[in-house]
ZADO-6822 format. One line per 5 residues: their letters; for each residue x negated, y negated, z negated of C-alpha. Coordinates in pm, 1 decimal. Layout:
<sites>
A) X Y Z ~ ...
</sites>
This chain:
<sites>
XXXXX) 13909.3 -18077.7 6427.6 ~ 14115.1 -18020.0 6734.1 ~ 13939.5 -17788.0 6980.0 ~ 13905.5 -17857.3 7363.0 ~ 14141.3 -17692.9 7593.7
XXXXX) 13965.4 -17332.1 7750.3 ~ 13889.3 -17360.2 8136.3 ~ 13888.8 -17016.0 8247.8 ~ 13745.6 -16912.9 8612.3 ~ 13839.0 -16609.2 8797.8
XXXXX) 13575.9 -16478.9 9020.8 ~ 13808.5 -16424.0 9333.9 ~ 13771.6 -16838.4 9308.1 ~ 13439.6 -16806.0 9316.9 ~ 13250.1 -16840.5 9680.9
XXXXX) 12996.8 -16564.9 9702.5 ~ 12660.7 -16731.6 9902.7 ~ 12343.1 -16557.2 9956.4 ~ 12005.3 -16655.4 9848.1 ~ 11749.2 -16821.9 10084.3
XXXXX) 11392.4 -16769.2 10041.5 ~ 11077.3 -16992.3 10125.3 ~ 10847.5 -16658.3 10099.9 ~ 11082.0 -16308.9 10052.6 ~ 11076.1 -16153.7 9781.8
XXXXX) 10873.5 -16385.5 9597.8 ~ 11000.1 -16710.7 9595.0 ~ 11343.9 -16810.0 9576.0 ~ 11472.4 -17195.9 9751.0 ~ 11707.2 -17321.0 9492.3
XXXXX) 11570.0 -17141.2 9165.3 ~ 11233.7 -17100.3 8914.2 ~ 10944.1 -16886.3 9010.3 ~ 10637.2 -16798.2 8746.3 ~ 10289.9 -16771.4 8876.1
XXXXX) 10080.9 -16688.3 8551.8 ~ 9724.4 -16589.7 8512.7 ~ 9428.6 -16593.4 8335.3 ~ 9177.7 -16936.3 8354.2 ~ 8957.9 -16858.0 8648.5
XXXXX) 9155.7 -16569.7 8860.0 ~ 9293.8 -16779.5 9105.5 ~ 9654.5 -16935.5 9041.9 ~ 9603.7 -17248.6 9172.0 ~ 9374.3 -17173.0 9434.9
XXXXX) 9705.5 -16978.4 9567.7 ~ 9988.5 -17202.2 9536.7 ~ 9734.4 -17436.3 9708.2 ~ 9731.0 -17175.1 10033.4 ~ 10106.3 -17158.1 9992.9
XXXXX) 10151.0 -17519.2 10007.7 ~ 9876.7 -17512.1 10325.5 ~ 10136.6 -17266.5 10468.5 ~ 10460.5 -17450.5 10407.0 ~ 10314.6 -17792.0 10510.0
XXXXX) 10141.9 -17665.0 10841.9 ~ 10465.8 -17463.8 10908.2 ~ 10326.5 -17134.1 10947.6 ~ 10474.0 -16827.1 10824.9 ~ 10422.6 -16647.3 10497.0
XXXXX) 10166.8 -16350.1 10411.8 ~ 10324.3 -16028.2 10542.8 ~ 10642.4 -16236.8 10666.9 ~ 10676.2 -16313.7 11036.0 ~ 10975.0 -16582.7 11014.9
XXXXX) 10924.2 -16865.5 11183.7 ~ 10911.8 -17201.1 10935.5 ~ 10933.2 -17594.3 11016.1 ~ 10650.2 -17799.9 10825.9 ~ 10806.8 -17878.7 10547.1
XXXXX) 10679.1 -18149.1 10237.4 ~ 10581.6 -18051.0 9863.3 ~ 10528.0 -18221.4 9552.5 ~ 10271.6 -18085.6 9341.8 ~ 10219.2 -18198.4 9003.0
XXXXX) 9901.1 -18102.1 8777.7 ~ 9824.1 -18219.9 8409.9 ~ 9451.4 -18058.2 8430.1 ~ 9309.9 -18149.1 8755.2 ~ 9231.6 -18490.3 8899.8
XXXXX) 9435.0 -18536.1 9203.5 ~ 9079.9 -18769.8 9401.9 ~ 8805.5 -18505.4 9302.4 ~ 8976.8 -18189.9 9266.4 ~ 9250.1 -18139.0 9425.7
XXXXX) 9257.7 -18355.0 9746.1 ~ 8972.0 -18179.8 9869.6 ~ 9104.5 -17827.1 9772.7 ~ 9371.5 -17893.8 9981.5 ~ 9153.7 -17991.7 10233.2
XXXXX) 8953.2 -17670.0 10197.0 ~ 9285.2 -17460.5 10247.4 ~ 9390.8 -17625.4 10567.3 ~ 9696.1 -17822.9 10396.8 ~ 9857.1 -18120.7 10587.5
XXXXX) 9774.5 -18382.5 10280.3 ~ 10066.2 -18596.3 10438.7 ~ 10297.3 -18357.8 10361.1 ~ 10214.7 -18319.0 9995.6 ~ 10337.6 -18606.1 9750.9
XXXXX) 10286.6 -18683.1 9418.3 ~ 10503.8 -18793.3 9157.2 ~ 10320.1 -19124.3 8953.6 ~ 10238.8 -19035.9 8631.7 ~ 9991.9 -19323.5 8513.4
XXXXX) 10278.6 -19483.0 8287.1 ~ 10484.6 -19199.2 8176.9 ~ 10425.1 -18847.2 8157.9 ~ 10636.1 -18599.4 8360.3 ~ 10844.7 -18369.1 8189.0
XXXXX) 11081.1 -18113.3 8285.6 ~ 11433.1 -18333.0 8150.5 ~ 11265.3 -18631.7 8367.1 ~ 11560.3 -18765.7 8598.3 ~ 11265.3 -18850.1 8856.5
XXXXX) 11181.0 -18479.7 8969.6 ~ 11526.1 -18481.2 9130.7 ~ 11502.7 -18822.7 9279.5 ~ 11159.6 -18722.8 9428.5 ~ 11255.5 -18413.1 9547.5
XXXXX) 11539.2 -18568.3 9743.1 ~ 11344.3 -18899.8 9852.2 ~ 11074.2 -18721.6 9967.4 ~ 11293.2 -18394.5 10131.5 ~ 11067.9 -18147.8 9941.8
XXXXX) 11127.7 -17780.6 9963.3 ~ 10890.1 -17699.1 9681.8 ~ 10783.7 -17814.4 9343.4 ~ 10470.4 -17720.5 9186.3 ~ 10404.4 -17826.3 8775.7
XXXXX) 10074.0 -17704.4 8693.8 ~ 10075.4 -17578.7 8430.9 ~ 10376.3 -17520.0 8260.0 ~ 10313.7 -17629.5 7895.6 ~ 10169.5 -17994.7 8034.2
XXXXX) 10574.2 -18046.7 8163.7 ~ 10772.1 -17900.2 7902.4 ~ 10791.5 -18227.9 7683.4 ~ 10631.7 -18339.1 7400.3 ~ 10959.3 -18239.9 7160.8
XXXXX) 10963.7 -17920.7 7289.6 ~ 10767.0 -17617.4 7148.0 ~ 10727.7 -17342.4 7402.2 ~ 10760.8 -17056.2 7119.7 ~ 11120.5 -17151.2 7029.1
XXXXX) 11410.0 -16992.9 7224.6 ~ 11701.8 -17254.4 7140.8 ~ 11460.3 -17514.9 7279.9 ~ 11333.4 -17290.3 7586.7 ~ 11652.0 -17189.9 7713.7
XXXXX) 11794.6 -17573.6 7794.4 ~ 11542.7 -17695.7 7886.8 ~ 11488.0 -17472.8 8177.3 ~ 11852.1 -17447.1 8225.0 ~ 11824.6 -17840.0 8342.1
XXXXX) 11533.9 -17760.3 8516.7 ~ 11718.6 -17478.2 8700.1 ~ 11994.1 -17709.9 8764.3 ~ 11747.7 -17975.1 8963.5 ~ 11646.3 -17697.0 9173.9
XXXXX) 11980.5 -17534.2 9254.7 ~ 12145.8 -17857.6 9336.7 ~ 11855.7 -17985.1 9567.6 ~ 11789.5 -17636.5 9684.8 ~ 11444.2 -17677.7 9640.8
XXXXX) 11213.0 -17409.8 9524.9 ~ 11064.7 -17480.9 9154.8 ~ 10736.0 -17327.6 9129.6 ~ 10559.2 -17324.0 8746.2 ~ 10187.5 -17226.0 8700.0
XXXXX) 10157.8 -17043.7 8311.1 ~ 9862.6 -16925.4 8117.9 ~ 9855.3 -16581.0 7983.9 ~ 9827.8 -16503.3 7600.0 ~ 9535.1 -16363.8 7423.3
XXXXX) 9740.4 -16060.4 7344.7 ~ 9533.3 -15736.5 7409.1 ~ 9607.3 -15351.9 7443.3 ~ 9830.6 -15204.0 7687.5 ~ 10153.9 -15415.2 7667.4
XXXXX) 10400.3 -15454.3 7936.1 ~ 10291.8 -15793.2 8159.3 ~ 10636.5 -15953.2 8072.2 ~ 10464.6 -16000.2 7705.4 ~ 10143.2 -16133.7 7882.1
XXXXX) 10318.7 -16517.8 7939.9 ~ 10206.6 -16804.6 7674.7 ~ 10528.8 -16911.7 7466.4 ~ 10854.8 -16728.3 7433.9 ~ 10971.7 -16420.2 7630.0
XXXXX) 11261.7 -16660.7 7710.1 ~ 11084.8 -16832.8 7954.0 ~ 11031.2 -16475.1 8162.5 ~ 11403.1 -16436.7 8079.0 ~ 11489.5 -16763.8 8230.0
XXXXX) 11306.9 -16803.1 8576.5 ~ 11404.5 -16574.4 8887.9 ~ 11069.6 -16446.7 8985.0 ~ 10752.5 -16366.1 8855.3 ~ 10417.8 -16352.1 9001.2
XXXXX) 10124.7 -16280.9 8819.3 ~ 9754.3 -16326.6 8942.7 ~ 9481.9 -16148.3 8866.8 ~ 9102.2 -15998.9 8947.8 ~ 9131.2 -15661.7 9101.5
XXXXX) 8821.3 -15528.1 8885.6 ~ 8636.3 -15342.3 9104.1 ~ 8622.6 -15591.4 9363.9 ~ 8500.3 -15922.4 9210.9 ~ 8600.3 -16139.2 9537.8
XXXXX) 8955.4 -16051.9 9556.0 ~ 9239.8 -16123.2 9345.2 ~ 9591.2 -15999.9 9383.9 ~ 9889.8 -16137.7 9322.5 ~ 10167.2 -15866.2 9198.0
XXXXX) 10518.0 -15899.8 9154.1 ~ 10576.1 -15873.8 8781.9 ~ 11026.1 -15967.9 8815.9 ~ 11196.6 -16008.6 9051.2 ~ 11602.7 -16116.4 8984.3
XXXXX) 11724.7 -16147.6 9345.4 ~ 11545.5 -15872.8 9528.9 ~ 11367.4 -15574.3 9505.1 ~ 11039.5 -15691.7 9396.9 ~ 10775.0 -15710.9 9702.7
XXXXX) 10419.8 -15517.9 9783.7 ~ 10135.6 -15676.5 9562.5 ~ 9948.7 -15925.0 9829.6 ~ 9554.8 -15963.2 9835.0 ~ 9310.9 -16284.3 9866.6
XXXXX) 8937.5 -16356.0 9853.4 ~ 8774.9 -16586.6 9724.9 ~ 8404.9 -16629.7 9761.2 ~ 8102.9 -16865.7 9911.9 ~ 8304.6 -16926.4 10196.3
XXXXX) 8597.3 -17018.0 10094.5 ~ 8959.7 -16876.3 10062.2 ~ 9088.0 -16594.7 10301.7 ~ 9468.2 -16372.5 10299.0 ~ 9398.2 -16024.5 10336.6
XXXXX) 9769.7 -15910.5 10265.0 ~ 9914.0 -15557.6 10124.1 ~ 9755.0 -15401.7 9883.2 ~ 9813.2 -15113.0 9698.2 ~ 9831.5 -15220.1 9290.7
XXXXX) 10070.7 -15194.8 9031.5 ~ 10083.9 -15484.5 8748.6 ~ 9938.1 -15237.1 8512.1 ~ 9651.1 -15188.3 8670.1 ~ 9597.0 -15592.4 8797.8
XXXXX) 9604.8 -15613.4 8408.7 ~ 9435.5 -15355.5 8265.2 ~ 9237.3 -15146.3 8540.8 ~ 9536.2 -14823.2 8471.9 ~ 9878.8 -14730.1 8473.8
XXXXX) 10072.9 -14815.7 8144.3 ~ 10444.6 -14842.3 8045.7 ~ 10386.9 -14876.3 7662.9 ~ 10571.5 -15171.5 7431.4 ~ 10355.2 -15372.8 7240.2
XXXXX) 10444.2 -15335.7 6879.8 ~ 10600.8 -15579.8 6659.0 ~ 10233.8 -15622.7 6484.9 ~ 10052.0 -15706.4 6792.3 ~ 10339.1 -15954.0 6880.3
XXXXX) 10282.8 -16085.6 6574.3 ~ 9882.4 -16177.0 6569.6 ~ 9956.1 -16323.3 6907.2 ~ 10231.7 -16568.7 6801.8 ~ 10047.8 -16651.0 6440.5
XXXXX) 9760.3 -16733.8 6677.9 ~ 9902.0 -16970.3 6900.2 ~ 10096.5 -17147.3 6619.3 ~ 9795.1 -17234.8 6369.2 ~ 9615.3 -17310.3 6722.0
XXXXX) 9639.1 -17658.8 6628.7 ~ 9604.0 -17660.8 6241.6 ~ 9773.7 -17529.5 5921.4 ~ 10179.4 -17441.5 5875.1 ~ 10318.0 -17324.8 5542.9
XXXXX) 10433.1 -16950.8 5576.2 ~ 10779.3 -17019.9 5535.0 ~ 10818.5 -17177.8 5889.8 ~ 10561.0 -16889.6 6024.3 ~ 10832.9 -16588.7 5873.1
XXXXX) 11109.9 -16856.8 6008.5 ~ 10936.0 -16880.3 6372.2 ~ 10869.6 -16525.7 6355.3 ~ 11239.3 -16409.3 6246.9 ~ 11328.4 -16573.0 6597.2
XXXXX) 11134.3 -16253.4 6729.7 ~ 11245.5 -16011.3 6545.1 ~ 10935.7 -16030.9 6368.8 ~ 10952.5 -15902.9 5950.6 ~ 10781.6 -16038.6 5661.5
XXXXX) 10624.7 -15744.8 5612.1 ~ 10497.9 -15689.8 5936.3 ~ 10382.2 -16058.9 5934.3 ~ 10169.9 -15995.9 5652.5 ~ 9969.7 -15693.3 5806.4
XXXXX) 9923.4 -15927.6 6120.9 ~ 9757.3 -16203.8 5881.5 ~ 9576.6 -15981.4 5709.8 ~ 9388.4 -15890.8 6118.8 ~ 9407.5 -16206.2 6207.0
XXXXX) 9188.7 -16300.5 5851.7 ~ 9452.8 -16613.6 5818.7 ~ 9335.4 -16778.2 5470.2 ~ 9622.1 -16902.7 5263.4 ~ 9601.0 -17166.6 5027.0
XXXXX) 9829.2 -17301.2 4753.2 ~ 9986.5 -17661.0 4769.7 ~ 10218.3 -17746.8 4547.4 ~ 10535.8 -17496.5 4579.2 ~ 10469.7 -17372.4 4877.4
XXXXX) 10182.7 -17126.4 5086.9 ~ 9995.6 -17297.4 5368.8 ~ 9794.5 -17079.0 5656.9 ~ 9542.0 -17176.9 5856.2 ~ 9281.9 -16959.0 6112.9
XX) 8946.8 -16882.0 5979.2 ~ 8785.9 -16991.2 6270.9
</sites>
């Protein structure tokens, strides 16, 4: 089979250009950003405020550059758009005709679909919301797999650098306890933290049950920016800005740099893959080779997990005992 010819690029070709920011350092015009959080601390209540922000054309927590309104589209899989999130908007100040919606009712959004780019230039948005992330992946794609994660944010990355809009994905966190770095904290696999820009994560600050913080977990473009505070209570939502906490302690209350182990990485992704009902072991060792994961190791995590294992046929089946 004859091979295509090799087109080789030197970099003095290449036309350095600098990156332009909707909020500095957090979120990036032209690339992905990752808010992620537990159910309940707050994510969407936030990107909400940001979108009240961008749409009323005032200037970003802790930023004082001057912004023109500017429209978003904001897609959600969980919330209804009448009852929920029309008057959440309201509640946050956000000019509803400057946030548009993509139709759903006969097709489902997904991340390959050729109508985010249309809408985003139709519509002149400067940011995308898809809440939450595993709602727009596709139905093909499974979030745990690497070869399938990478392109499929690499087209999505593509939309937003050739529109220059900012993408901005809400994610769940994993069930994954003990002190492990926050990078391991995101549902699916580590390759969607590898492929966004920026990542934000939102959390409870635990001795202060009305305010949740958002901290900057990556950031690929700048040095990453002061964790920023909000409340949330009776009377609504309020910025309070700066505040002094460190991802560690948003997550766990103290100050940890320790790597999970391969073990907890492993009850973690045996979880979330018999989730939705039995796999034979094989493709478990297979999915979890794709980590790094062992047989061995593997085994131990069944044995935590108490994953019962039944014989069919030629093969071993596992399913969660709950």
């Amino acid at each position: 089979m004859e091979s295509k010819p090799i087109n080789l690029i030197t970099m003095s070709e290449v036309e350095a250009t600098p990156v332009n920011w909707l909020w500095f350092p957090y979120i990036p015009y032209g690339k992905i950003t990752l808010i992620q959080g537990d159910p309940g601390d707050g994510k969407t209540t936030l990107v909400l405020a940001i979108t009240a922000l961008l749409t009323n054309g005032k200037p970003m927590p802790e930023s004082s550059e001057k912004i023109t309104p500017q429209t978003v589209i904001y897609q959600t899989a969980e919330d209804g758009l009448a009852d929920t999130i029309k008057p959440r908007l309201i509640d946050v100040g956000a000019n509803c005709k400057r946030v548009v919606v993509i139709d759903e009712s006969e097709q489902p959004l997904s991340f390959a679909d050729n109508r985010i780019e249309q809408a985003i230039k139709k519509a002149k948005a400067k940011l995308l919301i898809l809440d939450p992330l595993q709602a727009y992946l596709g139905t093909d794609i499974d979030m745990h797999r690497a070869n399938e994660i990478r392109p499929t944010f690499k087209s999505l990355s593509g939309v937003a650098e050739r529109t220059d809009c900012a993408i901005l994905v809400i994610g769940h966190m994993n069930k994954m306890t003990g002190q492990t770095k926050g990078m391991y904290r995101g549902l699916g696999s580590i390759d969607i933290a590898a492929a966004v820009r920026s990542i934000l994560l939102v959390g409870r600050d635990k001795e202060n049950k009305n305010t949740r913080v958002m901290a900057h977990l990556k950031s690929s473009l700048a040095p990453e920016g002061n964790a920023i505070a909000f409340e949330l209570d009776e009377n609504g939502f309020r910025w309070v800005g700066k505040y002094e906490m460190s991802v560690e302690e948003l997550l766990y209350g103290i100050s940890s740099e320790r790597e999970p182990t391969k073990e907890s990485q492993a009850i973690i992704l045996i979880t979330e893959l018999l989730k939705n009902g039995e796999m034979t072991s094989n493709e478990i060792y297979n999915r979890l080779a794709e980590h790094n994961i062992i047989k061995r190791t593997a085994e131990n995590a069944k044995i935590k997990i108490g994953v019962i294992s039944t014989k069919k046929s030629s093969s071993w089946t596992w399913k969660l005992p709950y």
